[in-house]
C-alpha beads as a LAMMPS data file, in Angstrom:
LAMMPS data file: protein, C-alpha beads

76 atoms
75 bonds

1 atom types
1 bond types

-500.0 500.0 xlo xhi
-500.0 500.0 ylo yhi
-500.0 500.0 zlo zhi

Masses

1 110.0

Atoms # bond

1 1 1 -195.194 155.087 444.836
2 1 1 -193.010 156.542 447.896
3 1 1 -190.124 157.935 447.962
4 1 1 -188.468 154.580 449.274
5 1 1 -189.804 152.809 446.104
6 1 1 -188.493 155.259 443.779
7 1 1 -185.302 154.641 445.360
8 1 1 -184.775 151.012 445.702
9 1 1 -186.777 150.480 442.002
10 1 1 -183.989 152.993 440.844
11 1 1 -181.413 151.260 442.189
12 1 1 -182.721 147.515 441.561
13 1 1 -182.904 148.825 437.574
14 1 1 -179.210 149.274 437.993
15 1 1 -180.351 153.177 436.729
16 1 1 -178.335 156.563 437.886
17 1 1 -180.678 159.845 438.783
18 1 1 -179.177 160.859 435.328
19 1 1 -180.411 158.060 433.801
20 1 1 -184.105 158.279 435.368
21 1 1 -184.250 161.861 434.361
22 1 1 -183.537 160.773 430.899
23 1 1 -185.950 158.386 430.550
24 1 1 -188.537 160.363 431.990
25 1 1 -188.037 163.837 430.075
26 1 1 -187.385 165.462 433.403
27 1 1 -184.550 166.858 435.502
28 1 1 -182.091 165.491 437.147
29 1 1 -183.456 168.299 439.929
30 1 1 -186.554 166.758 439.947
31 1 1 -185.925 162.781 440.144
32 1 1 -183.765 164.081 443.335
33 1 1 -186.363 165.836 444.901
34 1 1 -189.151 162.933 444.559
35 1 1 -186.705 160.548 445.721
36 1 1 -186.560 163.031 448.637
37 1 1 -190.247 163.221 449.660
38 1 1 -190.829 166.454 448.991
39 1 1 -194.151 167.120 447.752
40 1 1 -194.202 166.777 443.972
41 1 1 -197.770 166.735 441.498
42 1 1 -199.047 163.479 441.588
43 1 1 -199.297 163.932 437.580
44 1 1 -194.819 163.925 438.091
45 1 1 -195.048 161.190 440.315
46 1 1 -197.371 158.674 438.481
47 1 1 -195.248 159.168 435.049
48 1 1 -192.215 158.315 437.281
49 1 1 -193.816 155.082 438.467
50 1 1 -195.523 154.332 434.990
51 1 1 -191.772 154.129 433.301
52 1 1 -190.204 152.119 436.239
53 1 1 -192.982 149.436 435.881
54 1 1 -192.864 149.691 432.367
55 1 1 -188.823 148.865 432.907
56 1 1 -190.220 145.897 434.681
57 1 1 -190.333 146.762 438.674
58 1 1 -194.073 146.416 440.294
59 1 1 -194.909 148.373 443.442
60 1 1 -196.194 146.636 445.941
61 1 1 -198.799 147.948 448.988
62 1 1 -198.061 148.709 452.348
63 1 1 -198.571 145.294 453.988
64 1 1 -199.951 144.370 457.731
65 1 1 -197.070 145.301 459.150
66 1 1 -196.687 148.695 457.443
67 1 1 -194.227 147.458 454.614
68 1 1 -193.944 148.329 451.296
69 1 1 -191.764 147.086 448.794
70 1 1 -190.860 146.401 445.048
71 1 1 -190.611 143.538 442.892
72 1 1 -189.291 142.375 439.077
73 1 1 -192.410 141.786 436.685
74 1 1 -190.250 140.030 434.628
75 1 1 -185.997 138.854 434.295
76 1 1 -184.661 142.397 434.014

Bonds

1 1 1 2
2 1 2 3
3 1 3 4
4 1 4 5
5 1 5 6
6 1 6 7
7 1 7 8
8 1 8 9
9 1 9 10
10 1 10 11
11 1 11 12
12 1 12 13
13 1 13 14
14 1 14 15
15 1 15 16
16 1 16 17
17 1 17 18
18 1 18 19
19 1 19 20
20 1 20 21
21 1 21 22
22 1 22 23
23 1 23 24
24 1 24 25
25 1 25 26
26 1 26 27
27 1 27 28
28 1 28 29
29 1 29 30
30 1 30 31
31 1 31 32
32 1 32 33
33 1 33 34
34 1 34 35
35 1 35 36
36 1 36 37
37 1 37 38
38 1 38 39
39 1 39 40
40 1 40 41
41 1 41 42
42 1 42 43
43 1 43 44
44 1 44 45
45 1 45 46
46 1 46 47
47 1 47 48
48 1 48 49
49 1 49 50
50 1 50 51
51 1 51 52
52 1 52 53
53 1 53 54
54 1 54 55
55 1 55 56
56 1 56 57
57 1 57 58
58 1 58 59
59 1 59 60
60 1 60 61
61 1 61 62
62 1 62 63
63 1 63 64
64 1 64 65
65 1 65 66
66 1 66 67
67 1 67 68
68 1 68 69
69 1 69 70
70 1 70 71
71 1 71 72
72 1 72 73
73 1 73 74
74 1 74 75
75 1 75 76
């Protein structure tokens, strides 16, 4: 998950930073600084992405043309 991801997921899920902090057991601090790019433990960033999908937002791959993108799982 990129930064860009975190973002628009975030945003798409209607969620606040606060809100994302709170779901994840982290701080506020840190959902700021991943949504940033700044280099984070991939064990911080996977739990992020694990509790966005499991609020129903998939990741998708960087595509031919260098895309990447989300999308709903489900009616969220």
């Amino acid at each position: 998950m990129s930064a860009a991801q975190c973002r628009v997921a975030r945003a798409a899920l209607k969620l606040s930073v606060l809100d994302l902090a709170k779901l994840t057991n982290m701080s506020t601090n840190t959902i700021v600084r991943l949504e940033r790019g700044e280099n984070l433990k991939e064990s911080t960033v996977l739990h992020v992405q694990r509790v966005l999908e499991a609020a129903g937002v998939e990741f998708l791959k960087v595509d031919k043309h260098g895309r990447i993108g989300i999308r709903f799982t489900e009616s969220v």
